[in-house]
N, C-alpha and C positions, 0 to 999 in steps of 0.2 A: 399865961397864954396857953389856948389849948384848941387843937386842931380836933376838930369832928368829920372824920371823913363818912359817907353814905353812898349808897348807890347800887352798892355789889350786889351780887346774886349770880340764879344759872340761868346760862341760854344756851341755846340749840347753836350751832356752828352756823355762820354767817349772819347770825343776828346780833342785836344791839344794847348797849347798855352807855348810860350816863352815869358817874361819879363826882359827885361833888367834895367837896374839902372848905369847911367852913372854921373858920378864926374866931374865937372867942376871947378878948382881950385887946391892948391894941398892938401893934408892933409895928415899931417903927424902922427906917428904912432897909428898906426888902433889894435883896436883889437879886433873887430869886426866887422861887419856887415852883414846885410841879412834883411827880410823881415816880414812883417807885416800883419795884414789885417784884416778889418772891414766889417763888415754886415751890415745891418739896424736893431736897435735896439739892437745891442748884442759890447759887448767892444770889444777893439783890442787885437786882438792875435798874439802871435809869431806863423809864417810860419816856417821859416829857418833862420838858424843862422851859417856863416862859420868865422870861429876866424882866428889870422894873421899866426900860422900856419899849417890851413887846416883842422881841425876837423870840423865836421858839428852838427848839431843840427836839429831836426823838429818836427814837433808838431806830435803828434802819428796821426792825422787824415790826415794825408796825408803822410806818410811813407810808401815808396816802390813806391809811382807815383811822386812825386816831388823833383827834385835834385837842389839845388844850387851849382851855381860854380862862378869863380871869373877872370878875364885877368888878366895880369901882366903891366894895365894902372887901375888896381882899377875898372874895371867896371865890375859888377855883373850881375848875369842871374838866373832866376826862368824859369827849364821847368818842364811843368806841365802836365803832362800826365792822362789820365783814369778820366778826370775831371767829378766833380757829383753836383749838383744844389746846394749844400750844401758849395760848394767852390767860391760860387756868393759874392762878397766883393769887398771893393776899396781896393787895394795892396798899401800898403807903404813902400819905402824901406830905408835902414838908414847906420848909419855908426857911430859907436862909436869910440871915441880915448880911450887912454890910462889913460888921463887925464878924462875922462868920461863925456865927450864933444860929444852932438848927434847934426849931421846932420839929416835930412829927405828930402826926397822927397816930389814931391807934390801927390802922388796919383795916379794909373791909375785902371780903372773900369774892371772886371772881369765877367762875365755873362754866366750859365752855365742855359741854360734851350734846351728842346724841342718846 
C-alpha cells in the first residue's frame, strides 16, 4: 500500500490550495485518516482527521478555512482556504486501520508567503 499525496505549492496569504492523498493498493478497514504537517523546527501536527464514519476533526488553528473530505475509492482531499504564512509546512497524509496499522505518504510542500 502507498499513499501518493499532491497538491502542495506556494501561495500568496489568503489564497487557496487543494491536496489530495491517493491510496494505491487496497486497505482494509480504515478508521481513520487525514493529515499531518510539519514546519522547520517545530513537531508534526494533526491538521485533519476524518474517521470511517464521517466525523471530522481539526486542529483549532485552522477551523473554519480548511475542510477535509474523502471519495468513495479512499482518496482524500485537504482544501485549504484563507491561507496564512503560518500554514508554510510539508503536509503528510496517513491512514490508520483498525488494527492500528499507519500508512503515510510521502509529503508535499506547502508555502504560504508574500
Amino acid at each position: 500500500v502507498q499513499l501518493q499525496a499532491s497538491g502542495g505549492g506556494s501561495v500568496q496569504p489568503g489564497g487557496s490550495l487543494r491536496l489530495s492523498c491517493a491510496a494505491s493498493g487496497i486497505i482494509f478497514s480504515i478508521n481513520d485518516m487525514g493529515w499531518y504537517r510539519q514546519a522547520p523546527g517545530k513537531q508534526r501536527e494533526m491538521v485533519a482527521r476524518i474517521w470511517s464514519g464521517g466525523d471530522t476533526n481539526y486542529a483549532d488553528s485552522v477551523k473554519g478555512r480548511f475542510t477535509i473530505s474523502r471519495d468513495a475509492k479512499n482518496t482524500m482531499y485537504l482544501q485549504m482556504n484563507s491561507l496564512k504564512p503560518e500554514d508554510t509546512a510539508v503536509y503528510y497524509c496517513y491512514v490508520r486501520t483498525i488494527y492500528d496499522q499507519i500508512y503515510w505518504g510521502q509529503g508535499t510542500q506547502v508555502t504560504v508567503s508574500s
